[in-house]
GUKE-543668 format. One line per 3 residues: number of its first residue (from 1); for each residue x negated, y, z negated of C-alpha. Coordinates in nm, 4 decimals. Each point is the difference from the previous one (the first is absolute). Last residue first. Example, Ala and Ser with C-alpha at 12.3 -4.5 7.8 and 13.67 -1.06 7.14 Angstrom:
2 = -1.3670,-0.1060,-0.7140 | 0.1370,-0.3440,-0.0660
end
This chain:
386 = -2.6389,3.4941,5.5658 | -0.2729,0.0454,-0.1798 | 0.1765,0.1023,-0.3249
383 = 0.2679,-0.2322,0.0252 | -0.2418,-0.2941,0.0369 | -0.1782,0.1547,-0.3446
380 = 0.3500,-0.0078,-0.1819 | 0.0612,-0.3552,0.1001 | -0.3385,-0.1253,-0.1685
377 = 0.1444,0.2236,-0.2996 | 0.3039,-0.1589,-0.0421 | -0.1370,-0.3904,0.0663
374 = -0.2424,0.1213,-0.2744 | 0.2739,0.0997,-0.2435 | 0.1872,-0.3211,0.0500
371 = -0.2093,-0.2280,-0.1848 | -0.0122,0.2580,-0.2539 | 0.3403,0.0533,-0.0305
368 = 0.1226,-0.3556,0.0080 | -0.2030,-0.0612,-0.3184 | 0.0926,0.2942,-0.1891
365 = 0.3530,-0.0674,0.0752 | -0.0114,-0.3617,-0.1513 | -0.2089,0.0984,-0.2624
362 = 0.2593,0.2598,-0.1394 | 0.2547,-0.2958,0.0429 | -0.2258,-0.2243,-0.2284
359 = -0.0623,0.3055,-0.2352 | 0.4084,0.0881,-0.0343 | 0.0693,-0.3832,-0.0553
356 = -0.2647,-0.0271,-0.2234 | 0.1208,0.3354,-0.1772 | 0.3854,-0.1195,-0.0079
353 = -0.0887,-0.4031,-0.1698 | -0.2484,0.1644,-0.2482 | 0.3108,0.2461,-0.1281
350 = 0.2333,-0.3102,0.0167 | -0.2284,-0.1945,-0.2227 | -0.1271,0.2474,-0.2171
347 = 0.1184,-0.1566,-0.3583 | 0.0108,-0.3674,0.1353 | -0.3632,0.0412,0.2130
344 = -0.0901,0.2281,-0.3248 | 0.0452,-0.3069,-0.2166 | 0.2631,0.0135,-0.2652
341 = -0.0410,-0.0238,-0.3906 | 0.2557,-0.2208,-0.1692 | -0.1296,-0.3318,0.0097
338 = 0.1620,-0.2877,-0.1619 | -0.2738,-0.2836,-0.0639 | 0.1649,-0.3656,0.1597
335 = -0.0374,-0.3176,-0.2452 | 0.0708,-0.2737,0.2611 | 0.1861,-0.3173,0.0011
332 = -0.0508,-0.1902,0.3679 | 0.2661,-0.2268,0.0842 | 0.0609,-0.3019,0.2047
329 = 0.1905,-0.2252,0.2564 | -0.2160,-0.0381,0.2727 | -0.0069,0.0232,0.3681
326 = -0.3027,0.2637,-0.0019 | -0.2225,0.0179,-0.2738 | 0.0240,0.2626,-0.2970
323 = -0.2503,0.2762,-0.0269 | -0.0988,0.1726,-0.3289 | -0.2431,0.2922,-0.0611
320 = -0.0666,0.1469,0.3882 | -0.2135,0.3042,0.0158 | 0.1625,0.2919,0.1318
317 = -0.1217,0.2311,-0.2264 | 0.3410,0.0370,-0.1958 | 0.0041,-0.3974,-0.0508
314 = 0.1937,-0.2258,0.2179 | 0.2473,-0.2654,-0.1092 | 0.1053,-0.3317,0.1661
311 = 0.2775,-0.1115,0.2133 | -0.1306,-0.0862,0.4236 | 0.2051,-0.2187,0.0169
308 = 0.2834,-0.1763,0.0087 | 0.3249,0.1974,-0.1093 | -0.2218,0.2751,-0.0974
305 = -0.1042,0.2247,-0.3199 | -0.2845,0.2622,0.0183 | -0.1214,0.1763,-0.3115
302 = -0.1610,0.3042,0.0901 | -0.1958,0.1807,-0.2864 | -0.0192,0.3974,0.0625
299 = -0.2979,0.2451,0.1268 | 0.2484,0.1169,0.2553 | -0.1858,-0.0377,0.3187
296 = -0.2468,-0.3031,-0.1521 | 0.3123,-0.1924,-0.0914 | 0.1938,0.1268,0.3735
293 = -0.3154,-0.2069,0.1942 | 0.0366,-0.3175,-0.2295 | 0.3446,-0.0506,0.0563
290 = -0.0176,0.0719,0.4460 | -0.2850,-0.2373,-0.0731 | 0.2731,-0.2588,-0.1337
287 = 0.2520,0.1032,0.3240 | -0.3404,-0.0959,0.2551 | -0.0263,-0.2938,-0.2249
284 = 0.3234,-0.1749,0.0534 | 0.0747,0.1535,0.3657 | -0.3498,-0.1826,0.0984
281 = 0.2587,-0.3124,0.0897 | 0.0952,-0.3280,-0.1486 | 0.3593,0.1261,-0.1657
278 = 0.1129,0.3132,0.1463 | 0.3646,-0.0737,-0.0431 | -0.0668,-0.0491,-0.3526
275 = -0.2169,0.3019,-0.0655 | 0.3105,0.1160,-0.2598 | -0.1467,0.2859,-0.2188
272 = 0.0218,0.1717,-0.3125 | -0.2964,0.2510,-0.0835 | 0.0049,0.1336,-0.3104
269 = -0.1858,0.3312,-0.0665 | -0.1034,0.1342,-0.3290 | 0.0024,0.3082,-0.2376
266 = 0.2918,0.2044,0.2489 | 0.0026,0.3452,-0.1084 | 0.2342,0.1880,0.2291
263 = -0.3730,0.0710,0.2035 | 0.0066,-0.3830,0.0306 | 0.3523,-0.0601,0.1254
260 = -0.0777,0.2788,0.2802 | -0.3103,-0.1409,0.0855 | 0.0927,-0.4023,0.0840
257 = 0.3265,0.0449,0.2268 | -0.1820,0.3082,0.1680 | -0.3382,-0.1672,0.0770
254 = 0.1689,-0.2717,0.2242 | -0.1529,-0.3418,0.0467 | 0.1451,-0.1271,-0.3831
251 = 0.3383,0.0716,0.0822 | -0.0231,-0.3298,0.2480 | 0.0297,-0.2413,-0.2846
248 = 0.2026,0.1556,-0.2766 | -0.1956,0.2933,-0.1690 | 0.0692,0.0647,-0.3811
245 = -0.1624,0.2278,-0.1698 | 0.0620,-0.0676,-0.4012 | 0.0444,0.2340,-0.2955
242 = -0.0283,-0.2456,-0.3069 | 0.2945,0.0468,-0.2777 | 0.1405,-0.3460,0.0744
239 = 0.0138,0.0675,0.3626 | 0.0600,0.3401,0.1310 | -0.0422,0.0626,0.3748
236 = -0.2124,0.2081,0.1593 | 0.1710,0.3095,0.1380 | 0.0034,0.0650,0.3759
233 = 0.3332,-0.1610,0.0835 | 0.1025,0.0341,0.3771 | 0.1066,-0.3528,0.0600
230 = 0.0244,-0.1176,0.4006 | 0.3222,-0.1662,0.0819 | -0.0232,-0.4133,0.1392
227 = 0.1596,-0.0587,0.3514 | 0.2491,-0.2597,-0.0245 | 0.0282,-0.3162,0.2703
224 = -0.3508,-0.0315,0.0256 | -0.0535,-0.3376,0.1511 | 0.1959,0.1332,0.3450
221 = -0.3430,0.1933,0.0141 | -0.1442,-0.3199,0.0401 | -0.1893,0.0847,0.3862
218 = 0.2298,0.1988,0.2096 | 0.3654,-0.1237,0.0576 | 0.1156,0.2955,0.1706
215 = 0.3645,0.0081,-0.1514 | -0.1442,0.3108,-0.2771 | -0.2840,0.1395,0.1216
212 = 0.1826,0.3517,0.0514 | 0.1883,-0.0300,-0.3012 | -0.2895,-0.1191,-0.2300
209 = -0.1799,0.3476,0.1007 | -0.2805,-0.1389,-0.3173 | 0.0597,-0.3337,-0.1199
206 = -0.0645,-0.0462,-0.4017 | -0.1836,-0.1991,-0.2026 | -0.2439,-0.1691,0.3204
203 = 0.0164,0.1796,0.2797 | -0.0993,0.3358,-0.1946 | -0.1410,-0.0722,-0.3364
200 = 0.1758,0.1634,-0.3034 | -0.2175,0.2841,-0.1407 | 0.1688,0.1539,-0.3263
197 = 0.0784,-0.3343,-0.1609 | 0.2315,0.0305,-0.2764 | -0.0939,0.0649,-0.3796
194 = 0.2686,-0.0908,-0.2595 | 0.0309,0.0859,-0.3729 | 0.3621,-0.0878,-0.1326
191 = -0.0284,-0.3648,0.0552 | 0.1477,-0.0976,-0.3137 | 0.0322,-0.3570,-0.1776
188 = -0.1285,0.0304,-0.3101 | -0.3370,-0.1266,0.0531 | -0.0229,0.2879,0.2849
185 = -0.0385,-0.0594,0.3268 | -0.2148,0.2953,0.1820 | 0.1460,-0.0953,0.3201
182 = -0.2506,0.0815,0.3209 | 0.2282,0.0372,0.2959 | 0.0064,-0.1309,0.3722
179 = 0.3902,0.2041,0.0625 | 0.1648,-0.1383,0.2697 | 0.2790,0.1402,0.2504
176 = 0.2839,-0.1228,0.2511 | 0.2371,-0.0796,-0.2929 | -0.0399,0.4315,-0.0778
173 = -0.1229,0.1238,-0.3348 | -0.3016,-0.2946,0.0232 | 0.0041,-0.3644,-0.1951
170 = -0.3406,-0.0668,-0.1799 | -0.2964,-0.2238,0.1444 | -0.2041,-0.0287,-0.3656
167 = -0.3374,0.0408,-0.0895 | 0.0720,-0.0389,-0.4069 | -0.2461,0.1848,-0.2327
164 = 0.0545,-0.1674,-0.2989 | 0.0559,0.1607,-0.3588 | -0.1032,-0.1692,-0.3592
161 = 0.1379,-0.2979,-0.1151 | -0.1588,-0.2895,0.1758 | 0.2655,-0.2708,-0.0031
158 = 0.2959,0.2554,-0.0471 | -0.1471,0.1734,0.3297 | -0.0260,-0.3502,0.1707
155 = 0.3000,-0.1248,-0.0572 | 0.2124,0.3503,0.0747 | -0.2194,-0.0706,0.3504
152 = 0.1493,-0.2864,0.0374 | 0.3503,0.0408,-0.0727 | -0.0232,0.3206,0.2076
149 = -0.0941,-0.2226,0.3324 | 0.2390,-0.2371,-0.1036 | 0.2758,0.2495,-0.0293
146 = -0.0322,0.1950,0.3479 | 0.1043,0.3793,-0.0763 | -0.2459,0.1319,-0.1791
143 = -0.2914,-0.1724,0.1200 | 0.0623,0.1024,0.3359 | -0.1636,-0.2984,0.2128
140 = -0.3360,-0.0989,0.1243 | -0.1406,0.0107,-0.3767 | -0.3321,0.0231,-0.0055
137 = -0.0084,0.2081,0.3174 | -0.3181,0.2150,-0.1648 | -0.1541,-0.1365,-0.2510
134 = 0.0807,-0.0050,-0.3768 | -0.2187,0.1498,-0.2339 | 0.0453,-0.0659,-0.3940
131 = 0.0212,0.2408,-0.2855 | -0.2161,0.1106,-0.3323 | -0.1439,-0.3517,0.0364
128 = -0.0637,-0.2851,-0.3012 | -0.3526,-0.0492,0.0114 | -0.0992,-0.3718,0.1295
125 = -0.0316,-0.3216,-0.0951 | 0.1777,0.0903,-0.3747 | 0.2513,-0.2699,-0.0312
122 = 0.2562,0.2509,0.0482 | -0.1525,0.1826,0.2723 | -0.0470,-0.3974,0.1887
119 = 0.3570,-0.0307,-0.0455 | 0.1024,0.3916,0.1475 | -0.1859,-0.1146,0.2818
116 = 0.1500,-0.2743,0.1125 | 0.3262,0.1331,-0.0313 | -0.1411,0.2769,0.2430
113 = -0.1181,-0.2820,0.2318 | 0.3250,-0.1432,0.0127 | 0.1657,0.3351,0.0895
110 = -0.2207,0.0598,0.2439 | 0.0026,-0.3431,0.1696 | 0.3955,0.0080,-0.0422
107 = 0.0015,0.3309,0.2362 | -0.2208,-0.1666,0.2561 | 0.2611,-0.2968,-0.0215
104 = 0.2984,0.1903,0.0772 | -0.1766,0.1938,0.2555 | -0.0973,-0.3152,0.2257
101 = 0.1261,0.0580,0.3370 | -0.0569,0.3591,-0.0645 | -0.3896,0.0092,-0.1240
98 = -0.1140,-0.1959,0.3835 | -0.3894,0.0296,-0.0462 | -0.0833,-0.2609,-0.2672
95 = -0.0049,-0.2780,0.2308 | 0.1990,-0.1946,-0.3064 | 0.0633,0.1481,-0.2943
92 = -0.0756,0.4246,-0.0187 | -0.2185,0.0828,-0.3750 | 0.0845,0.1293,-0.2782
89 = -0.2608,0.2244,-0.0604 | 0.0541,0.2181,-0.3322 | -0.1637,0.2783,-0.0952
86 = -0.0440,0.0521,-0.4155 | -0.1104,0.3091,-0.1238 | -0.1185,0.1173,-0.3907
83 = 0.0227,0.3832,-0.0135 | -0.3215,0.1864,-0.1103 | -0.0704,0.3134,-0.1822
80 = -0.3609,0.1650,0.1105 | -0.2770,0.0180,-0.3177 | -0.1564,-0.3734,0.1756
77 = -0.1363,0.1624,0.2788 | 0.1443,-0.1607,0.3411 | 0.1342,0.3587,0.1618
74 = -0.2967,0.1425,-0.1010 | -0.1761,0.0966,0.3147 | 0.2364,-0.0291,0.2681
71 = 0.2350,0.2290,-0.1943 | -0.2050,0.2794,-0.0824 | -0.1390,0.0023,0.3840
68 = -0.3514,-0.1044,0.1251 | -0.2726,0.2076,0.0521 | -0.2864,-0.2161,0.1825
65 = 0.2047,-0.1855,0.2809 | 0.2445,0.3418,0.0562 | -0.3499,0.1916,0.0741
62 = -0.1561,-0.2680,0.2207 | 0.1533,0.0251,0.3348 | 0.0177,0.3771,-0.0076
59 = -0.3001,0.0248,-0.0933 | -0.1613,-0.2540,0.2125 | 0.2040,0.1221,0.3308
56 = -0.1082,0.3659,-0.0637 | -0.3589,-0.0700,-0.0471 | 0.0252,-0.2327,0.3464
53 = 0.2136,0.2750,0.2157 | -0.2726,0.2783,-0.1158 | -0.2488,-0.2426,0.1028
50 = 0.1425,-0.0406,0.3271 | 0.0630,0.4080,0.0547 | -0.3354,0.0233,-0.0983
47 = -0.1305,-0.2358,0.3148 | 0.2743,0.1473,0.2566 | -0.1543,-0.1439,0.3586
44 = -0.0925,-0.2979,-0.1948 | 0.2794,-0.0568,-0.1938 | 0.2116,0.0799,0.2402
41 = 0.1589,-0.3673,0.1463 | -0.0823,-0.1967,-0.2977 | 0.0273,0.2657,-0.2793
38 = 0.3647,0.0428,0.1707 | 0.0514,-0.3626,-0.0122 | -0.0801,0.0000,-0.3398
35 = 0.2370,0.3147,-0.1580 | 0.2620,-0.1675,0.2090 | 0.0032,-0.2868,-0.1743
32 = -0.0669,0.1827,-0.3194 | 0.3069,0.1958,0.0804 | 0.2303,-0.2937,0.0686
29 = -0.1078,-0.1778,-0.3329 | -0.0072,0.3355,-0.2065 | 0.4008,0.0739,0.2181
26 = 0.1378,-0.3893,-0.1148 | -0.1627,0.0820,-0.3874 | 0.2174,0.3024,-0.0183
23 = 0.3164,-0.1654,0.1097 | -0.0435,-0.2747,-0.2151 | -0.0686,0.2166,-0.3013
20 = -0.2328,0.2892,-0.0725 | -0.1682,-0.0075,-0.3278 | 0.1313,-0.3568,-0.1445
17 = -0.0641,-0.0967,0.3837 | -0.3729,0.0870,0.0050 | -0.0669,-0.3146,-0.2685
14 = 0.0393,-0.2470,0.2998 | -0.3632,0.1596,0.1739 | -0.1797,-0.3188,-0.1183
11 = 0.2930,-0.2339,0.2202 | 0.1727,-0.2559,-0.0906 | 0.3208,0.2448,-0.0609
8 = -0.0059,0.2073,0.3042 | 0.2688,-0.1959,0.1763 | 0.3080,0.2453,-0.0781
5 = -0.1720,0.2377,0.1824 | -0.0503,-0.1295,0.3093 | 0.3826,-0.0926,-0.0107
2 = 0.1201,0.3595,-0.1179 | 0.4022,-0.0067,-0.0606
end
């Protein structure tokens, strides 16, 4: 996870990610911090040094701006196939941030609104979608083993006919264990393709030494009866012939849960996500430019579907196509290009992550050395006359 580079997105230096991810735009930012406060405190003393430091800062600032990836720069030209997408925003009643004391009716919201849209397909509002996207925690409940909840959902499907990406709490191996899935539900009936969420957050989906804070009463952990598994899949999943990454809410922050289902050939990325909780708070946006940041680093469409907001879909530069508002019931449609070719921050990701990390140590050393080496040699000259 790489917060200062995950909020690049706004800024003129946003295409550098396609070329050397989050990671690599966190060590430019760092470096051309340091790069300036060097020039400020040496320049003088060090005058080619400083322009040395400028030349290198422009090129290396500007190169990814000017030559831009394969996939950033064709990924909307019309010779690329296309799926059709629906996201669906159900929407929380009441407050909007308490999703469990009103799961039933969150699920019915999606459900209704997927009715809704199969009508206005059939009347020809809109383009009838390869499949629709559920958000995460759209159904509360295991939808395999509470009737109403698969009652509803069957609805839907049959409504639409094509597959639905169902966010759904699922019943773990063990009765103290949950599953927070993405359910590839198929119009007749199966579930067969599943993704699970790889990065379950700590406090909140799972309690971490449970047994030792168990009996201490400490904050709402007491609300988290079972502690929710981490998925290991790395493969996109398959829905209606379209190779889709999906992230579920907190995936999205981690490099590892995105790359890997790209470099298996992932065309897209679905986000599904339940911002509920975090209802009136920066959390919204901060997760939506978390969206935008990983469309420039893979080159791929993002198509974003929450509870309550922020749904909408994000073009491979990063630019924002649709956006629904918050605390509505809606849906945006969108015709998404499916990209094939990978972005050398996707390709070269863990080989750029290793040689930053190898440089920023380097500098590290270098840096202690030669603040030391003059202590070292002011020492040696007391030794020598004493």
């Amino acid at each position: 996870m790489d917060p200062a580079g995950l909020g690049h997105h706004r800024h003129p230096v946003r295409p550098v990610a396609a070329w050397v991810g989050a990671t690599g735009v966190s060590f430019l930012v760092a470096l051309t911090g340091a790069t300036l406060a060097w020039m400020v405190s040496e320049g003088k003393t060090h005058p080619v040094g400083a322009v040395v430091a400028i030349v290198a800062t422009l090129v290396v600032g500007s190169a990814p701006v000017l030559v831009r990836p394969e996939s950033l720069t064709s990924s909307w030209e019309a010779d690329r196939p296309t799926v059709t997408v629906a996201a669906v925003q159900g929407d929380v009643p009441g407050a909007g941030n308490d999703l469990v004391a009103v799961h039933e009716q969150v699920t019915e919201n999606h459900v209704q609104a997927t009715i809704d849209l199969a009508q206005q397909v059939r009347y020809g509002a809109v383009p009838q979608p390869d499949f629709v996207l559920w958000p995460e925690n759209s159904t509360a409940v295991d939808p395999c083993r509470n009737a109403q909840t698969n009652s509803g959902i069957s609805r839907a499907v049959t409504a639409i006919g094509v597959p639905v990406l169902v966010g759904a709490i699922v019943d773990g191996p063990r009765p103290d264990a949950v599953l927070n899935q993405g359910l590839v539900w198929a119009p007749d009936g199966s579930t067969k393709e599943r993704y699970t969420k790889r990065h379950p957050v700590p406090f909140g989906e799972y309690v971490p030494f449970r047994s030792q804070l168990s009996g201490l009463k400490i904050g709402r952990l007491d609300m988290i009866p079972r502690d929710m598994i981490a998925g290991t899949r790395i493969r996109p999943l398959d829905i209606a012939g379209t190779r889709v990454v999906d992230l579920i809410c907190f995936d999205a922050a981690f490099d590892d849960s995105v790359a890997a289902q790209v470099r298996n050939g992932g065309q897209m990325i679905a986000v599904q996500t339940s911002n509920a909780t975090f209802t009136g708070t920066p959390q919204l946006q901060q997760q939506f430019s978390i969206s935008r940041a990983r469309a420039i680093e893979t080159g791929r469409t993002v198509v974003v579907a929450s509870t309550n907001g922020i749904s909408g879909v994000i073009g491979p530069d990063g630019a924002v196509r649709d956006q629904l508002t918050p605390r509505t019931t809606d849906i945006a449609v969108a015709q998404v290009p499916l990209v094939e070719a990978q972005t050398p921050a996707v390709r070269y990701g863990s080989l750029i992550r290793q040689v930053l990390s190898l440089a920023g140590v380097a500098a590290v050393i270098t840096a202690a050395a030669r603040r030391r080496l003059p202590r070292l040699r002011r020492l040696g000259g007391w030794c020598a006359r004493r």
